[in-house]
N, C-alpha and C positions, 0 to 999 in steps of 0.2 A: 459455347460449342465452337468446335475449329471450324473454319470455313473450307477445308482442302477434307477430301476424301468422303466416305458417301452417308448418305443422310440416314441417322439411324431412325430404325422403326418406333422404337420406342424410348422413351424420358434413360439418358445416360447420368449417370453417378457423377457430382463435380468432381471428386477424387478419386478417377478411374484406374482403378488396378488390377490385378489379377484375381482371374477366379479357379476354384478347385474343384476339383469332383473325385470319388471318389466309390469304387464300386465293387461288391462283394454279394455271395451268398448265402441266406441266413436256409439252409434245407430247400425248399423249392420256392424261394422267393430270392430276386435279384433287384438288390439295394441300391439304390444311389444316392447318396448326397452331395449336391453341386450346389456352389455358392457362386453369385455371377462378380463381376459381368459374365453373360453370356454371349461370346464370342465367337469366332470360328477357332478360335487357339482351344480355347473351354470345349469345345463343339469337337474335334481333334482328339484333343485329351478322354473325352466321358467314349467315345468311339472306341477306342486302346484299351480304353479300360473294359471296356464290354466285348471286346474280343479276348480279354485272356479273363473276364468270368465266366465267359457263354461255354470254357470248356469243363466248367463243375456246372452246367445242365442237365437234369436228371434223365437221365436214358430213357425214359418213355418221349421228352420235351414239352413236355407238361408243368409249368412254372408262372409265376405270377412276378410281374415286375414292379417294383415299388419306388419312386421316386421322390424325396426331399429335396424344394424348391428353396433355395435362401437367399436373402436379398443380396449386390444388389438383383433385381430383374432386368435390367437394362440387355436387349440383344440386337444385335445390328443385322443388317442383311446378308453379310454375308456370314453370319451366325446361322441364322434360319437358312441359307442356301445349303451350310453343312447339316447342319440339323434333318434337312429334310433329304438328303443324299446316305445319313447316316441310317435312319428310319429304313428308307428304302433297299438301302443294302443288305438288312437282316431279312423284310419282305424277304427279299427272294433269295434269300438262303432258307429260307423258314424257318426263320431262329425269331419265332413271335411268340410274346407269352400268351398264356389265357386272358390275361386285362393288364392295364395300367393304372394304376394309384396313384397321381400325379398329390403328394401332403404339400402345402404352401401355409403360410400367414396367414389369419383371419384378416380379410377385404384384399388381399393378391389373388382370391379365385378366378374376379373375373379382369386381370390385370391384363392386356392383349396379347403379351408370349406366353401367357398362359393359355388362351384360349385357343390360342393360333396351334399353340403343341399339342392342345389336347385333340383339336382336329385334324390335326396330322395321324396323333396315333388311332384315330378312331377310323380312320381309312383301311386299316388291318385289322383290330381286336377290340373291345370294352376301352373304354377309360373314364375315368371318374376322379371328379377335383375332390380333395377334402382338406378342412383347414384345423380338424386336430390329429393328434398320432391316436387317439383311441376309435375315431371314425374311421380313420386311415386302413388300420390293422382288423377291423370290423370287416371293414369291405376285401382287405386280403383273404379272411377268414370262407367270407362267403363265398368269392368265388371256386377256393379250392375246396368246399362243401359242394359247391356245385357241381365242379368236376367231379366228385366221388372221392378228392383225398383227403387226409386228417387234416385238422385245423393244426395250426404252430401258435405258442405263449407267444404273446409281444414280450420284442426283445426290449431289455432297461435300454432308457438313453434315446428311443426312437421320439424325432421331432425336438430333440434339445439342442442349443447352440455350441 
């Protein structure tokens, strides 16, 4: 670990590079796949990208948001200072879905930026960890059951590398 700049939250990747994210809508469900590190660049980046998906939100705004966790997990603080800036700016635009589906790893459920994000989101709406794509999409299923609207096939390819 470098000794100059500030201490991360959590275990950083020896070979720290760039992470991706990537974000879209499958009908009323808003996708993300981000691979870390998760940093404020990543943190930056899933932001941009959820301001030009959030404009195929369905005119009632009634949507469930689904997120793919991939390793590394590694986020530093000033990750989480964006993270929790990025959260709170859709708050109060009211651009919150019905819940959050946070898919990860089996044993990354209770990794600490994961727990940490899921308590953030759960400050505004549902969220819920799950560690395969068939519980994942199960739980998508339910909530917009809940709401009253159709259930959506799981898409091929959800939760593969």
């Amino acid at each position: 670990m470098c000794a100059a700049g500030p201490t991360p939250l959590y275990e950083q990747p020896d070979a720290y590079g760039f992470g991706r994210v990537t974000v879209g809508f499958l009908d009323r469900v808003m996708h993300y796949i981000a691979q870390g590190p998760f940093d404020a660049t990543l943190m930056a980046a899933a932001k941009r990208g959820t301001n030009i998906a959030a404009e195929r939100i369905p005119a009632d705004r009634r949507y469930v948001s689904l997120m793919e966790f991939r390793r590394p997990l590694g986020l530093d603080e000033d990750g989480l200072r964006e993270f929790r800036e990025t959260v709170g700016g859709f708050i109060d635009r009211q651009t919150v879905p019905l819940a959050t589906i946070l898919l990860v790893a089996p044993g990354d459920e209770d990794a600490p930026m994961v727990t940490d994000m899921a308590a953030i989101y759960r400050r505004s709406r549902p969220c819920v960890v799950c560690t395969t794509p068939t519980d994942a999409w199960a739980e998508v299923n339910r909530v917009l059951r809940e709401a009253g609207l159709p259930q959506q096939p799981m898409p091929a390819g959800l939760g593969t590398a």
